[in-house]
N, C-alpha and C positions, 0 to 999 in steps of 0.2 A: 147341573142339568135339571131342568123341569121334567115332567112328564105328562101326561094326561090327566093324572088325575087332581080332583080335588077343587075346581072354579067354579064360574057362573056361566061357563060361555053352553050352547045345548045344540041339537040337529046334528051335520056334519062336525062343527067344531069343539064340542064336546069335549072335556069338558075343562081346563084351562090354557085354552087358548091366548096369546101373547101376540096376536101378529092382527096392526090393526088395516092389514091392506089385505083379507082373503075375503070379507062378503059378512064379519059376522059384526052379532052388536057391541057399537063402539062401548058403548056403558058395561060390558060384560066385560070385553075385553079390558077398560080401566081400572075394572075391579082386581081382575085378575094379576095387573102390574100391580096395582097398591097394595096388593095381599103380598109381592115378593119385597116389598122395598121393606113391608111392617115385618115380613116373620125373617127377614137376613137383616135387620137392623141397620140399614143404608141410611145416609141422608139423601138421598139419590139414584135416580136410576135411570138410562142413557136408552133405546134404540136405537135402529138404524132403520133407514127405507133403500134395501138394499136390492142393485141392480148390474148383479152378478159380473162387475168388476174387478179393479184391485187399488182404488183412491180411499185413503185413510184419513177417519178425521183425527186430530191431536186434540183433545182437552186439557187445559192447563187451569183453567177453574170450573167449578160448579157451572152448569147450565140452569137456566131460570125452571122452575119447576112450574106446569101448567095449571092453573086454580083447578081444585078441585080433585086432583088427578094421584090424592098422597103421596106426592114427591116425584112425580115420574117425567119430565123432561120431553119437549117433540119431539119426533123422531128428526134423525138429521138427514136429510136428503141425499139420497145419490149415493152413496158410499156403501161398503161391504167391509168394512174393519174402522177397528176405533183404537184409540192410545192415548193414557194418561196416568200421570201422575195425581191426581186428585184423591186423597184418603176419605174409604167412605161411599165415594160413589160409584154406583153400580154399571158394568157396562155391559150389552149382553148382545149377543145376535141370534137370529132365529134359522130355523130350517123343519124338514121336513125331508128330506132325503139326503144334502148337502152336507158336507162334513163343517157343523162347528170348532174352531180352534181357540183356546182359552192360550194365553201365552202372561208368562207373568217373573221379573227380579226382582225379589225382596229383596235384595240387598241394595237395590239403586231404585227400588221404590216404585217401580213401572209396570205397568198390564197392557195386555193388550189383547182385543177379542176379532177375529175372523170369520169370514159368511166364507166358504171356499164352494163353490161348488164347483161344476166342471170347467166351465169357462175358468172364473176366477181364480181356478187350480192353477188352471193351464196356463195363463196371462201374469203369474207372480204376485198374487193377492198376502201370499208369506212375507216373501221379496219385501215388498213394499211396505209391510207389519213391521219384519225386523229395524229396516231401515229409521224406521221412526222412533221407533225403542232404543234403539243404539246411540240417536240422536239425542236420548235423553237422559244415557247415562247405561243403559242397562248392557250387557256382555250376554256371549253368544252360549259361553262356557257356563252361564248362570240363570239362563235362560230355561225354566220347565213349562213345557208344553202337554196339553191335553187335547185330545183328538177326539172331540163326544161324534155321539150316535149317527151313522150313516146306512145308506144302504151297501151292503156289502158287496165285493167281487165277485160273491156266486149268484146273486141277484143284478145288479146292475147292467143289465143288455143294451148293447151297443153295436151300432152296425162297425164291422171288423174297418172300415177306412175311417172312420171316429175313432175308433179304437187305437188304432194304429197313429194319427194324428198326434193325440194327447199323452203318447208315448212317447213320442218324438219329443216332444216339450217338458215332460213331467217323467222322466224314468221309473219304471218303478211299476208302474199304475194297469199296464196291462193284464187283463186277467180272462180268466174261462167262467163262465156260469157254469150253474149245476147241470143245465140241461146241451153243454158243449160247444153252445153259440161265442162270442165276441162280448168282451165283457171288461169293466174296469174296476179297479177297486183304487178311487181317490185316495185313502187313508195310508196305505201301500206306498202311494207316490207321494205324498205328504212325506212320511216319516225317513223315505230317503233325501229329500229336497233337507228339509231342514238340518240332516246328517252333513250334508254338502255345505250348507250353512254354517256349519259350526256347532249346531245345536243336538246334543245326545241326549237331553235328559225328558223323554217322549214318552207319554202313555197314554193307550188308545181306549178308551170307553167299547167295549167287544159286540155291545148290542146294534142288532139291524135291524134298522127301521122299518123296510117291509115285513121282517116275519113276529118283529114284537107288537104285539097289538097296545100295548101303555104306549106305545108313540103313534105320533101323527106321519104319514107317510104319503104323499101325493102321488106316488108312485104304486101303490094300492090302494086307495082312495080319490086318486083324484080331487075332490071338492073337502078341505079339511084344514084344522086348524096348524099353527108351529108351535114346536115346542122352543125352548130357549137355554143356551151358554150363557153364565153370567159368572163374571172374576170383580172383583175388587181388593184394592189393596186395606188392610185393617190395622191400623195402630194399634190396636188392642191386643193384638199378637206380636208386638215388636222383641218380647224378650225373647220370647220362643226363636222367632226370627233369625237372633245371632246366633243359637244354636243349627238352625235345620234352617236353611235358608229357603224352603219353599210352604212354610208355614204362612207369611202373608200373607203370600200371593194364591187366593184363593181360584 
């Protein structure tokens, strides 16, 4: 997980911003990706232009890297989750109150990264992650997942028939704010869903994005940059790999 600090981007988005659809300079923000492809030593590095669905794209080779841009790939349109087998290269999604999901078998060599936020909770944006991972080899029992920075259940206010909705669809996920209103906590409803998946091997990154100011939060800020999940699979840890089998999969 990224955080705030340490780029070029300045104003609201301050100051390493990753996200090249919120209003800031494209040149800051290019910098800002080619500083994560050089200090994680990627040949590569994937976006997404995500539009809080659950359509996944699959990579099976390298994407062309944009002149100029030190390794960093278009964004791929449309989509809220990515999957591949590609060693090396980086795949990453963004948010800003949304729960990132990093998903990754080193033992069948596969990753995969998720934009969840409520809709794409509610709609099987996992669902549709697994499905493509399993297509590729990877097992549900060997599957670790990472759940980064959101805004949490005692923050996230919702009117109670939203609330109530997405409960319906996502178990799990209903919650109370601090102040006793209708409230969800996404991560909640994530880590049961994927329970139902098959999937136990789940750790949630504990920070909330509205009350940590190192993150970007549109939900206290409104006009502001994202920060970004980024997994990739590394050869370079392969021995390790056959002992601790989530040593790869970063």
């Amino acid at each position: 997980m990224t955080t705030r600090a340490g780029g070029r981007s300045t104003g609201p988005f301050a100051r390493f911003n990753l996200s090249l659809g919120v209003g800031d300079d494209p040149g800051a923000v290019t910098a800002n990706r080619a500083r994560v492809v050089r200090e994680l030593g990627l040949s590569g590095l994937v976006f997404l232009t995500q539009v809080h669905g659950r359509d996944v794209a699959v990579l099976r080779e390298p994407p062309r890297a944009r002149p100029g841009t030190g390794g960093v790939a278009p964004d791929i349109p449309d989509v809220d989750a990515v999957v591949t087998d590609v060693p090396l290269l980086g795949i990453a999604v963004l948010a800003a109150d949304c729960v990132p999901v990093l998903l990754g078998d080193a033992a069948a060599g596969v990753v995969g990264a998720a934009h969840a936020g409520r809709v794409g909770a509610a709609s099987g944006v996992l669902d549709a992650v697994l499905e493509e991972m399993t297509a590729l080899g990877a097992e549900a029992d060997r599957i670790e997942v990472l759940l980064g920075p959101a805004v949490c259940g005692s923050c996230y206010e919702v009117p109670a028939a939203m609330r109530d909705e997405v409960e319906a669809v996502l178990p799990g996920s209903a919650s109370t704010t601090r102040t006793g209103t209708a409230g969800l906590d996404l991560r909640a409803g994530l880590t049961r869903r994927l329970a139902d998946l098959g999937v136990r091997r789940v750790g949630t990154d504990p920070r909330c994005t509205v009350e940590d100011p190192d993150l970007y939060s549109h939900r206290r800020e409104g006009r502001c940059g994202r920060q970004a999940a980024i997994t990739w699979l590394d050869p370079r840890d392969t021995s390790d790999a056959r002992r601790s089998p989530g040593r790869a999969a970063r």
